[in-house]
N, CA, C and O atoms as a GROMACS GRO file, in nm:
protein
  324
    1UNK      N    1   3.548  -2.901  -2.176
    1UNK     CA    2   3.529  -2.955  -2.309
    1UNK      C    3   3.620  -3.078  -2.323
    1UNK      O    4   3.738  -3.060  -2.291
    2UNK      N    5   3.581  -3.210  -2.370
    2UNK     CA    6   3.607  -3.318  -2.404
    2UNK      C    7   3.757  -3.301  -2.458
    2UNK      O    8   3.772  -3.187  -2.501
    3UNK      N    9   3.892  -3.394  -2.470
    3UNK     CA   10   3.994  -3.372  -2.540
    3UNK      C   11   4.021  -3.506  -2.609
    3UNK      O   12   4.051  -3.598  -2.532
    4UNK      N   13   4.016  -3.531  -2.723
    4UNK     CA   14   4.032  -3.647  -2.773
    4UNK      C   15   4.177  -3.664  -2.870
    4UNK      O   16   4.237  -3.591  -2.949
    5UNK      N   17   4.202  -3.837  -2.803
    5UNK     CA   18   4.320  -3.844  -2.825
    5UNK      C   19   4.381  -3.899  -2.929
    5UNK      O   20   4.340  -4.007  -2.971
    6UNK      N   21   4.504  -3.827  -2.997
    6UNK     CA   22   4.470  -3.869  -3.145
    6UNK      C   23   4.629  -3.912  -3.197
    6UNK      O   24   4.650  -4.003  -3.277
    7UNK      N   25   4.734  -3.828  -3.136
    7UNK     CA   26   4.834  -3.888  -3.155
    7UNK      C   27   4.936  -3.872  -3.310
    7UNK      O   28   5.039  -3.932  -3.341
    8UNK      N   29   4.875  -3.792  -3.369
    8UNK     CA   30   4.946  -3.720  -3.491
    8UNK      C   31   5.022  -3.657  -3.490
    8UNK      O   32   5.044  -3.583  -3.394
    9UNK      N   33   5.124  -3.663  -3.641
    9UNK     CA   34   5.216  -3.578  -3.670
    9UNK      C   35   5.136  -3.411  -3.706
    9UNK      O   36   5.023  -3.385  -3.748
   10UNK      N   37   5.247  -3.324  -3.669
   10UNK     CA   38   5.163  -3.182  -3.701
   10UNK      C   39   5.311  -3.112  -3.682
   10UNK      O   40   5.392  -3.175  -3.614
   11UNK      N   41   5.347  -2.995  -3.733
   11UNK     CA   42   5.450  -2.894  -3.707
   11UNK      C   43   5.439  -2.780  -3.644
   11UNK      O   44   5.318  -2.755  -3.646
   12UNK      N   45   5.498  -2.692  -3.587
   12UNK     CA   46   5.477  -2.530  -3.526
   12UNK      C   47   5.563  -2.464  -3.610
   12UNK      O   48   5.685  -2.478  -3.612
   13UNK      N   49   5.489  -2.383  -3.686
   13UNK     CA   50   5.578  -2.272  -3.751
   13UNK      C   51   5.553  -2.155  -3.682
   13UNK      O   52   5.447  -2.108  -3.642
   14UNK      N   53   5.708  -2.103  -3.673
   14UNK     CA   54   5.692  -1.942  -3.599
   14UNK      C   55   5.851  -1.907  -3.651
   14UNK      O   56   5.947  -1.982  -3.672
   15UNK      N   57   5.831  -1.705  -3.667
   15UNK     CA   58   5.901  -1.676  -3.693
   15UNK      C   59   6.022  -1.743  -3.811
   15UNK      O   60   6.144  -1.728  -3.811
   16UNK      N   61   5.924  -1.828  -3.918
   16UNK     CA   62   6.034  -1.839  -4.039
   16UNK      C   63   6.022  -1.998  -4.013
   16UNK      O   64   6.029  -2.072  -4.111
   17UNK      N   65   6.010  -2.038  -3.917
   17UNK     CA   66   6.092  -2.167  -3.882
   17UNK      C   67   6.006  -2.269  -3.857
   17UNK      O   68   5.903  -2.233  -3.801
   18UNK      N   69   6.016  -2.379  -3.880
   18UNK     CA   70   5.984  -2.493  -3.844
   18UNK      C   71   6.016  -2.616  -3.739
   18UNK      O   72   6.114  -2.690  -3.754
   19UNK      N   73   5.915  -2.630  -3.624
   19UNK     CA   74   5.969  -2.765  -3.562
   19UNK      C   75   5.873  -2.883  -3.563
   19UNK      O   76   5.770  -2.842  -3.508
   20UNK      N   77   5.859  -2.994  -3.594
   20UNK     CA   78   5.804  -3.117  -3.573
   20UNK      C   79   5.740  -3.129  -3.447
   20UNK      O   80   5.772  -3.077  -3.340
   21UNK      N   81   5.651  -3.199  -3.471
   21UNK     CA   82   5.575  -3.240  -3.299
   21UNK      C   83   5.466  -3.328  -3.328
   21UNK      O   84   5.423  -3.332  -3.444
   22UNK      N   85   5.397  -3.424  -3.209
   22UNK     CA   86   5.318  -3.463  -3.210
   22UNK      C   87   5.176  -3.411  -3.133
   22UNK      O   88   5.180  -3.367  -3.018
   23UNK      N   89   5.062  -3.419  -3.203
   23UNK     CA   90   4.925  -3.355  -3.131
   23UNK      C   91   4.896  -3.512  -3.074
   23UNK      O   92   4.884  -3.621  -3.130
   24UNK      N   93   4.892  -3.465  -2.926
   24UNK     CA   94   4.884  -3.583  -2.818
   24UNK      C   95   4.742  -3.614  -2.794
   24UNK      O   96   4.699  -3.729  -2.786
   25UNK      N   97   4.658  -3.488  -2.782
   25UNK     CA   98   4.513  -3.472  -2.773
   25UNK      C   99   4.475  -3.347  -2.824
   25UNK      O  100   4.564  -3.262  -2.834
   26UNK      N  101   4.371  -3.321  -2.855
   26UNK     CA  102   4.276  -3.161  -2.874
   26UNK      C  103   4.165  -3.173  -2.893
   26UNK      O  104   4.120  -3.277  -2.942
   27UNK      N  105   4.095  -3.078  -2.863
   27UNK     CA  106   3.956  -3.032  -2.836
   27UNK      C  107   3.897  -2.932  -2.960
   27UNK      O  108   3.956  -2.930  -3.068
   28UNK      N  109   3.830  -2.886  -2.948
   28UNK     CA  110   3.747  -2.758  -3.059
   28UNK      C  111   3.820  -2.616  -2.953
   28UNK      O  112   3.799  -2.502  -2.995
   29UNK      N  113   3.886  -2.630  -2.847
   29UNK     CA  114   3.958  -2.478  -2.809
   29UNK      C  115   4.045  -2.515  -2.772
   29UNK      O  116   4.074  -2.464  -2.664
   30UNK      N  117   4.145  -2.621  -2.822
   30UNK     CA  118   4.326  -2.633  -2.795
   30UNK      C  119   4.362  -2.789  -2.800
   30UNK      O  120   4.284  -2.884  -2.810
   31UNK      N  121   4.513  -2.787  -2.790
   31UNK     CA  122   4.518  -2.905  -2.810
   31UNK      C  123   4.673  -2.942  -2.700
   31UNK      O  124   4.712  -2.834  -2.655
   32UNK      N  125   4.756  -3.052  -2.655
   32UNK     CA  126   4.835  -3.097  -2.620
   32UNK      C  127   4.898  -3.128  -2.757
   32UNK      O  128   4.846  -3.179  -2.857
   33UNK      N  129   5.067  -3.070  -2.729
   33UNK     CA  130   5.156  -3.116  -2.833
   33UNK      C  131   5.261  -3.167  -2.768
   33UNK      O  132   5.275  -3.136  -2.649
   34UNK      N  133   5.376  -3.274  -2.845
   34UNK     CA  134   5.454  -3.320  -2.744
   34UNK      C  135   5.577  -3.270  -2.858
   34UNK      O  136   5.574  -3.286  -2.980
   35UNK      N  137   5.698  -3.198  -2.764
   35UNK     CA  138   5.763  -3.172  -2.832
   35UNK      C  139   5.912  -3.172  -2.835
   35UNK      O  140   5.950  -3.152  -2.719
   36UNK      N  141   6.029  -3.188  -2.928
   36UNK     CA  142   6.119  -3.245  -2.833
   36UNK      C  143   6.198  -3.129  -2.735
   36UNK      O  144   6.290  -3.152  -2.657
   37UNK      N  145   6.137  -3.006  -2.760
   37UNK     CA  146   6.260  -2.877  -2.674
   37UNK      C  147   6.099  -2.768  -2.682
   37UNK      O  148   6.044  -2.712  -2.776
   38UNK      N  149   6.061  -2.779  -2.511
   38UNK     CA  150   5.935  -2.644  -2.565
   38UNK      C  151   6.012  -2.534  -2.519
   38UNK      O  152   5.940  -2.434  -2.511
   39UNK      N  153   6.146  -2.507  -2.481
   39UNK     CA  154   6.190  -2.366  -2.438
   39UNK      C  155   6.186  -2.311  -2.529
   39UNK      O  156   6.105  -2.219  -2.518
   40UNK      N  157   6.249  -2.316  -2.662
   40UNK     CA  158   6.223  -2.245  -2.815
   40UNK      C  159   6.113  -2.197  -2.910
   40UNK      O  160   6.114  -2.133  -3.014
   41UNK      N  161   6.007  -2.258  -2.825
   41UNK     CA  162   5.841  -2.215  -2.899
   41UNK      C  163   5.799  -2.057  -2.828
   41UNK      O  164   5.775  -2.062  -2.707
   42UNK      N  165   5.790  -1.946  -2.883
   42UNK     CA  166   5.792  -1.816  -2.836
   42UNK      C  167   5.598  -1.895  -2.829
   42UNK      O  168   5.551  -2.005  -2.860
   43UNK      N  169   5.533  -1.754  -2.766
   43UNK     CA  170   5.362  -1.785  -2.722
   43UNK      C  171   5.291  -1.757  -2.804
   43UNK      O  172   5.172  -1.777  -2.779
   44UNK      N  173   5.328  -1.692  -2.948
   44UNK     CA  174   5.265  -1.688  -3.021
   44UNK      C  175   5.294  -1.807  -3.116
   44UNK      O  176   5.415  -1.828  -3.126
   45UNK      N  177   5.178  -1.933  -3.224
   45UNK     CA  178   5.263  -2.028  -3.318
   45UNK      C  179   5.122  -2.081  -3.395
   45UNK      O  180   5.009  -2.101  -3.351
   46UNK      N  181   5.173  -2.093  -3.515
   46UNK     CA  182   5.117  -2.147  -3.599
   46UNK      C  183   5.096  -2.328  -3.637
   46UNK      O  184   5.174  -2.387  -3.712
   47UNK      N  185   4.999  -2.384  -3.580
   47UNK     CA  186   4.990  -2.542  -3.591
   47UNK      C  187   4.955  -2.575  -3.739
   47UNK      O  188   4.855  -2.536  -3.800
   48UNK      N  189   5.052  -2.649  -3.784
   48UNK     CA  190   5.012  -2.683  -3.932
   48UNK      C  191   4.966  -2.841  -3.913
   48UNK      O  192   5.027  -2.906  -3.828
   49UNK      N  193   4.884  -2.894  -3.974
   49UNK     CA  194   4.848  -2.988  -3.964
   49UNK      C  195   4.808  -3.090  -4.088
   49UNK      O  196   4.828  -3.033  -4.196
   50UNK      N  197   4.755  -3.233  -4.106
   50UNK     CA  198   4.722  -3.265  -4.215
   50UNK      C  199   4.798  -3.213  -4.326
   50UNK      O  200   4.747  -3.143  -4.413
   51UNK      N  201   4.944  -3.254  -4.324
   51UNK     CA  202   5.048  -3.220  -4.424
   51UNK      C  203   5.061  -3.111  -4.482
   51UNK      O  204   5.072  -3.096  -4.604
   52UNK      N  205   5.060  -3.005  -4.381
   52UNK     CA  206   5.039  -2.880  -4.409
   52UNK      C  207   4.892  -2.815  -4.487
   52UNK      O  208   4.892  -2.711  -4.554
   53UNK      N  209   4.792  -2.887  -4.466
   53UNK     CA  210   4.679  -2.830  -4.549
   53UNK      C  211   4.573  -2.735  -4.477
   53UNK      O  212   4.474  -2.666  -4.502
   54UNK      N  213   4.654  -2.775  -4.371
   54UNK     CA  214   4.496  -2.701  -4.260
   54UNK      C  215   4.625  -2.667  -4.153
   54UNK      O  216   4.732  -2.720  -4.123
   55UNK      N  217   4.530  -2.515  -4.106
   55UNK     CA  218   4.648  -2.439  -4.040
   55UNK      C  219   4.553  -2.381  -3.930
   55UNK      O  220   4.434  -2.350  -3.944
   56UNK      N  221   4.629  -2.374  -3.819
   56UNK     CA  222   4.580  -2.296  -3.688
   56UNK      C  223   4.676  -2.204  -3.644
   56UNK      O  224   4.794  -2.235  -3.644
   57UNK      N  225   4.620  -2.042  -3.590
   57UNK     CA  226   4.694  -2.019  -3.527
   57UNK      C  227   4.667  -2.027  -3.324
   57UNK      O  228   4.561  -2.044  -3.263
   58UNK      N  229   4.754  -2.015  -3.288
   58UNK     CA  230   4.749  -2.075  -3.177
   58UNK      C  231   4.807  -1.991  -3.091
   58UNK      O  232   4.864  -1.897  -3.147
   59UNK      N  233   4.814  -1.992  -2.936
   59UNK     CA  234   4.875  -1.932  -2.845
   59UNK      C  235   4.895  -2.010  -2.684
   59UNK      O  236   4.805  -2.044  -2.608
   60UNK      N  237   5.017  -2.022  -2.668
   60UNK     CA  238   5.106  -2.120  -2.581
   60UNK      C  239   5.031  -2.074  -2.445
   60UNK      O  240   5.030  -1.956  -2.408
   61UNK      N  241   4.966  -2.186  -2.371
   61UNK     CA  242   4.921  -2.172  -2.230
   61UNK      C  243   4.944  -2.208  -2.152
   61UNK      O  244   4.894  -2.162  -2.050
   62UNK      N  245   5.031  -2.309  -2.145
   62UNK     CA  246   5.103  -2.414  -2.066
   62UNK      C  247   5.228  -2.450  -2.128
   62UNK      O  248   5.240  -2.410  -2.244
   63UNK      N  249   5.339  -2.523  -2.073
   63UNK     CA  250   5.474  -2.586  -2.105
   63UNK      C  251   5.541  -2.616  -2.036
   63UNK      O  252   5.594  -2.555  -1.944
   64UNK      N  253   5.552  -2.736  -2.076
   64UNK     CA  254   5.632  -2.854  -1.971
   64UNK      C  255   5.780  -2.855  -2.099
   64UNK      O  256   5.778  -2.798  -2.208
   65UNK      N  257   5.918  -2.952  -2.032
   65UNK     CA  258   6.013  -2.944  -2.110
   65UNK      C  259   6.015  -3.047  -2.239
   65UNK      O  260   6.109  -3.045  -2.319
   66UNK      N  261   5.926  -3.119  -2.248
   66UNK     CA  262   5.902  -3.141  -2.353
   66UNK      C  263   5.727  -3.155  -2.420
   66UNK      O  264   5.690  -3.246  -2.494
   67UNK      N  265   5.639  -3.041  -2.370
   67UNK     CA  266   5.477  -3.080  -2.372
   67UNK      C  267   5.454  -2.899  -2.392
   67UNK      O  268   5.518  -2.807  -2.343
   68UNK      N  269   5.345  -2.897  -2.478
   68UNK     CA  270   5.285  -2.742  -2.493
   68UNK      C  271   5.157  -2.772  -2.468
   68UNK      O  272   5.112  -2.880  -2.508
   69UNK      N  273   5.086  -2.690  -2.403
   69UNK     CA  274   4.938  -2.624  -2.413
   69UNK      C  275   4.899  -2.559  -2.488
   69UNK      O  276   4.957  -2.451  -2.471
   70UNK      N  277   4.816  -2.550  -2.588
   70UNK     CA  278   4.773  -2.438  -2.667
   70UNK      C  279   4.664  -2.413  -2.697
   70UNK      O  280   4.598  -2.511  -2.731
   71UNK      N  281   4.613  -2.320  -2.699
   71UNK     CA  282   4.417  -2.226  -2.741
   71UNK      C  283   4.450  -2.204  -2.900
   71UNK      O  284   4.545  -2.158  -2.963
   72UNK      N  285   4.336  -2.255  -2.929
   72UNK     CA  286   4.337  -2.232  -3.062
   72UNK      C  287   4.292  -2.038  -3.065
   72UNK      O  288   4.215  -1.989  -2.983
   73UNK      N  289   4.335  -1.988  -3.135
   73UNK     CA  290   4.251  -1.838  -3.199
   73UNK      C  291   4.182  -1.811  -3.238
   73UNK      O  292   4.202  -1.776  -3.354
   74UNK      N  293   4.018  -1.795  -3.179
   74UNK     CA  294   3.886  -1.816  -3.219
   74UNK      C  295   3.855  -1.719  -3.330
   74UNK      O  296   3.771  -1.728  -3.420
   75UNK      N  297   3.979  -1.584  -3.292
   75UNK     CA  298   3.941  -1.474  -3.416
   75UNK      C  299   3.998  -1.492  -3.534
   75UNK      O  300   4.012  -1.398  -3.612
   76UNK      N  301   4.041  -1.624  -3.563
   76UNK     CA  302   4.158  -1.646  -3.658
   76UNK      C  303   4.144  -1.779  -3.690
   76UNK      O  304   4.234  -1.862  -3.673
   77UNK      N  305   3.994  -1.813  -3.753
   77UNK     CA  306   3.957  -1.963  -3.781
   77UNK      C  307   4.039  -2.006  -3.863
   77UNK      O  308   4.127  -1.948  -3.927
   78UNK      N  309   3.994  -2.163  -3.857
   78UNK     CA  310   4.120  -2.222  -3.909
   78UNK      C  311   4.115  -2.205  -4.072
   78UNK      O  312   4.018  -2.158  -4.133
   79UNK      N  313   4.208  -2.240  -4.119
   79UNK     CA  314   4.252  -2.250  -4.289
   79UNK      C  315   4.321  -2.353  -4.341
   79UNK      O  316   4.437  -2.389  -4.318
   80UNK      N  317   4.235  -2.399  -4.417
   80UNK     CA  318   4.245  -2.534  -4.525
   80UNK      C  319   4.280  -2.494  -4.647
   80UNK      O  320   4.226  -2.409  -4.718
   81UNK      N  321   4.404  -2.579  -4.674
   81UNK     CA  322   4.459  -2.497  -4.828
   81UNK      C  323   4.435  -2.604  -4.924
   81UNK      O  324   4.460  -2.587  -5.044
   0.00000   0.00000   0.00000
């Protein structure tokens, strides 16, 4: 599946917390985030996006020391607030 590149601000919330990141590319089943520390992102995380209005949850498939892989959660469509 195609990954198109887009280059936005977006956050990972997990466990309470918040970190900043950029969505480098994504697809309709995951996306590349660039981030500045991926040792601290546990495999489960929530992508907030569009200033927090639209939310994914997500699950870590890859990680480089500063780059995540992630599948979006097909059973857990997304949410627009």
């Amino acid at each position: 599946m195609p990954r198109h590149s887009v280059n936005r601000n977006a956050t990972i919330a997990f466990e309470g917390r918040e970190v900043s990141c950029t969505i480098r590319n994504i697809s309709p089943i995951g996306a590349a985030l660039d981030v500045s520390s991926a040792v601290s992102v546990p495999h489960e995380i929530t992508l907030l996006m569009a200033n927090g209005h639209f939310s994914q949850h997500c699950h870590v498939v890859w990680r480089k020391p500063r780059c995540l892989g992630v599948t979006f959660d097909r059973l857990n469509e997304p949410n627009v607030a």
